[in-house]
KEDRENLO-639017 format. One record per residue (C-alpha): residue in one letter; x, y, z. Coordinates in steps of 0.02 Angstrom, whole numbers, plus 50000, padded with zeros to 5 digits. Example, Ala and Ser with C-alpha at 12.3 -4.5 7.8 and 13.67 -1.06 7.14 Angstrom:
2
+---+-------+-------+-------+
| r |  east | north |    up |
+---+-------+-------+-------+
| a | 50615 | 49775 | 50390 |
| s | 50684 | 49947 | 50357 |
+---+-------+-------+-------+
! end
This chain:
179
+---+-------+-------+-------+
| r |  east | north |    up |
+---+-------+-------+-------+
| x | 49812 | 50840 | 49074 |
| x | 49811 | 50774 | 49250 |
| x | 49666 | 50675 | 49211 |
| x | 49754 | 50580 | 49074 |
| x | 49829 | 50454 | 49172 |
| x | 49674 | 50398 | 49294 |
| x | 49576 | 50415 | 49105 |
| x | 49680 | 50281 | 49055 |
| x | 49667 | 50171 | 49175 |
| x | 49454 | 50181 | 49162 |
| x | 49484 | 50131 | 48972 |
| x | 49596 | 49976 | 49022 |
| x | 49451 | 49927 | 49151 |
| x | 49329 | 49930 | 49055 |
| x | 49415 | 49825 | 48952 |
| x | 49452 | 49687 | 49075 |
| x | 49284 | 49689 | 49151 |
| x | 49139 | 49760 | 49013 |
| x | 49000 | 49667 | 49096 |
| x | 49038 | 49847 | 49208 |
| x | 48996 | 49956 | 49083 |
| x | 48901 | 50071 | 49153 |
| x | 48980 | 50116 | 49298 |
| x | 49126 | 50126 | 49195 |
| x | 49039 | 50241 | 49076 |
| x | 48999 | 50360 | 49226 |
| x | 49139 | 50354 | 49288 |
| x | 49231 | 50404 | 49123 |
| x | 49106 | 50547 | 49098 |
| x | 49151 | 50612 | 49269 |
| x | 49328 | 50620 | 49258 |
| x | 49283 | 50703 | 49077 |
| x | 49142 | 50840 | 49127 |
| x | 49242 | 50882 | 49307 |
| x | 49405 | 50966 | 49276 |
| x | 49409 | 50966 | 49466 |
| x | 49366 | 50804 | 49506 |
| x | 49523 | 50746 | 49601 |
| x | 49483 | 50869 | 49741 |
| x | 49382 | 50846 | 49879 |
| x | 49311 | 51019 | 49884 |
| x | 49213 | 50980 | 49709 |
| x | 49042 | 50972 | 49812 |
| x | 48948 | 50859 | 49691 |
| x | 49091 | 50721 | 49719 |
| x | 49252 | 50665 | 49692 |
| x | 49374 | 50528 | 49624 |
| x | 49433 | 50438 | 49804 |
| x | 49554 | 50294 | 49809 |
| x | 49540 | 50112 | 49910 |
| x | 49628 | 49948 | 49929 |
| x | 49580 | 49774 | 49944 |
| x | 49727 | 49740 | 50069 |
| x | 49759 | 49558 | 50065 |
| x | 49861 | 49455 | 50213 |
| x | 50040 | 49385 | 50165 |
| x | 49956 | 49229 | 50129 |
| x | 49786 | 49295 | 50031 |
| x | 49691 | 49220 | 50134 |
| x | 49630 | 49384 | 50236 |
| x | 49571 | 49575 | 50189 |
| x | 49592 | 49695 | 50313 |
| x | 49437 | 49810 | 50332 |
| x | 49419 | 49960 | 50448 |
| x | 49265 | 50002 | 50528 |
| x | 49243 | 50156 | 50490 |
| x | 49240 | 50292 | 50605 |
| x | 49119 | 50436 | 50525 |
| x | 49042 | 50294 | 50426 |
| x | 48996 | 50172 | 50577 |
| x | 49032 | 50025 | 50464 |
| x | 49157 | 49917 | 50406 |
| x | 49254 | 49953 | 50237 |
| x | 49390 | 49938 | 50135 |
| x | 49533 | 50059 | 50162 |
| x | 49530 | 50205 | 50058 |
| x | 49509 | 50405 | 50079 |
| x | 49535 | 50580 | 49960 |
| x | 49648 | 50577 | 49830 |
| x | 49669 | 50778 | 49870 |
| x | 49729 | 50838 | 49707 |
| x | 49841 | 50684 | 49651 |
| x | 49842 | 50615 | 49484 |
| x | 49934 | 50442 | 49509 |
| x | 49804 | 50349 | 49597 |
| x | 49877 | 50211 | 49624 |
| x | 50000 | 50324 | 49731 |
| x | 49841 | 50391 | 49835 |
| x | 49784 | 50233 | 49878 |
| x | 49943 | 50159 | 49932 |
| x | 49964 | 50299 | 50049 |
| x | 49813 | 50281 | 50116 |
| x | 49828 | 50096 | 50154 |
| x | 49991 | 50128 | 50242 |
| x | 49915 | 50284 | 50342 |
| x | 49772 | 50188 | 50417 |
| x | 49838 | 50012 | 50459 |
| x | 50017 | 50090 | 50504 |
| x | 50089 | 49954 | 50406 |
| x | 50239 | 50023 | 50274 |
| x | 50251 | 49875 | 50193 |
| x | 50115 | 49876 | 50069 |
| x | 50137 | 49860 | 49880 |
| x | 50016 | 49835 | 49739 |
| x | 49978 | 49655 | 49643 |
| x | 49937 | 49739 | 49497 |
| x | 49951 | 49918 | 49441 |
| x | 49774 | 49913 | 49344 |
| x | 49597 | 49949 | 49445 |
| x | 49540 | 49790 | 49525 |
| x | 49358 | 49878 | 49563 |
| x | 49269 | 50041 | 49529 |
| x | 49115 | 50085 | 49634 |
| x | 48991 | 50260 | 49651 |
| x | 48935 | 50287 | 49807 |
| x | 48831 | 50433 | 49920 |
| x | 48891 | 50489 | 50055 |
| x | 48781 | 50561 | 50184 |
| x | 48768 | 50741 | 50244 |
| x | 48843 | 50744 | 50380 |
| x | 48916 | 50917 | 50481 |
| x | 49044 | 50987 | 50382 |
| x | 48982 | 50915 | 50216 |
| x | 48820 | 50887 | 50110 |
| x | 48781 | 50728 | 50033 |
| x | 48886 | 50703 | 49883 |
| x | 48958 | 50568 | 49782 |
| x | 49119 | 50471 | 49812 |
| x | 49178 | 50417 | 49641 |
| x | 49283 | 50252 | 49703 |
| x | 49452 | 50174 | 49629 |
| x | 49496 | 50020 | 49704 |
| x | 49678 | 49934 | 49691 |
| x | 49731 | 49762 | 49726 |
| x | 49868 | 49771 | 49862 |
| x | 49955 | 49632 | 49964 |
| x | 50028 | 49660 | 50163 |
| x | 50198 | 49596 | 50203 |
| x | 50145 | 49578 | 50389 |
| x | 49996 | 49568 | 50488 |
| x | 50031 | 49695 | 50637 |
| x | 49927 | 49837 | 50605 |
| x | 49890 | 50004 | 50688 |
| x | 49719 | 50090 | 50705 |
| x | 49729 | 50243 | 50654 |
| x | 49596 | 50377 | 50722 |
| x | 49519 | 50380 | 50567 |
| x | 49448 | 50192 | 50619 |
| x | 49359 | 50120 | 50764 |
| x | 49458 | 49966 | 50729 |
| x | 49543 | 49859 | 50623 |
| x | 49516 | 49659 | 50574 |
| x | 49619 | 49531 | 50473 |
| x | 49456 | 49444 | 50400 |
| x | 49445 | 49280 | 50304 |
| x | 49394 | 49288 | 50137 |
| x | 49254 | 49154 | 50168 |
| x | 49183 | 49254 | 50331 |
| x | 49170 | 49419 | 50252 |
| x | 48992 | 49410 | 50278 |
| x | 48996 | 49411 | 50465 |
| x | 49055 | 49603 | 50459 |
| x | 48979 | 49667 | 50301 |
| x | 48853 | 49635 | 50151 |
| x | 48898 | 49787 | 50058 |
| x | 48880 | 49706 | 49873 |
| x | 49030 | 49806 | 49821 |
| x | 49160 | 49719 | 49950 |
| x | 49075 | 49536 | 49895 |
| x | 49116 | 49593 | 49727 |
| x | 49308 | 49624 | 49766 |
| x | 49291 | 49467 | 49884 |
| x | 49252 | 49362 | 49721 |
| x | 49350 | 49446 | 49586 |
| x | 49516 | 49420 | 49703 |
| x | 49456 | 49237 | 49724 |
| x | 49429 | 49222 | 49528 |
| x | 49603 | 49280 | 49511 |
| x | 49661 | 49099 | 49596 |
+---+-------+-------+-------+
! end
């Protein structure tokens, strides 16, 4: 079952964090009902992959402002089909800060997160159902990518100065928890 393995990792999250149960629990029953839910062109929503890119020295995440979203994010995108995850968001990390030397900190989820996503002119609103990985940067140099109007190494304590999206706070403090 191509599910099986992203299945898997939902079970060991909720695990590890059961204070998020219920987003866990949707989650889970998503992945369950929606034999198609690792492609984008499942119109209610999709699984989508993102990474909490940390600096060599932890200190910094490196959020892109998004271009179709007008904000500033974690990087992430479409898994388009692919069943390792972890695999999708590593790619997608490397694709939009042009840096190749990326690698994960852990291969469990380090966040999970539902969100709507507007209508917008090739889409209708629909839901983006959000694994998040835990990833460290060898280097700093980074190149924007056109999916982003920029790029920004930003301190962990100043997150708040370019975004109070709850769900980045959250990631902010869970990576801080870790020491």
């Amino acid at each position: 079952m191509h599910r099986h393995a992203l299945l898997k990792l939902l079970s060991e999250y909720s695990k590890q964090f059961p204070q998020e149960q219920d987003i866990c629990s949707r989650f889970i029953h998503f992945v369950n009902c929606e034999p198609d839910c690792l492609k984008r062109t499942l119109k209610v929503g999709h699984v989508t992959a993102s990474s909490w890119v940390l600096s060599p020295d932890c200190n910094e995440v490196l959020l892109t402002h998004h271009r179709k979203l007008g904000f500033w994010v974690q990087l992430g995108g479409h898994v388009d089909g692919q069943s390792e995850i972890l695999q999708a968001a590593l790619r997608e990390a490397r694709e939009e800060s042009g840096i190749p030397n990326i690698n994960p900190l852990s291969e469990s989820l380090f966040d999970l997160d539902i969100h709507s996503i507007p209508e917008n002119s090739k889409e209708a609103s629909h839901l983006h159902y959000d694994t998040r990985f835990l990833l460290q940067a060898d280097t700093k140099e980074f190149q924007i990518s056109s999916e982003s109007l920029d790029l920004a190494w930003v301190p962990l304590d100043h997150l708040e100065d370019y975004t109070q999206e709850n769900s980045i706070r959250r990631m902010r403090d869970k990576q801080k928890s870790l020491g």
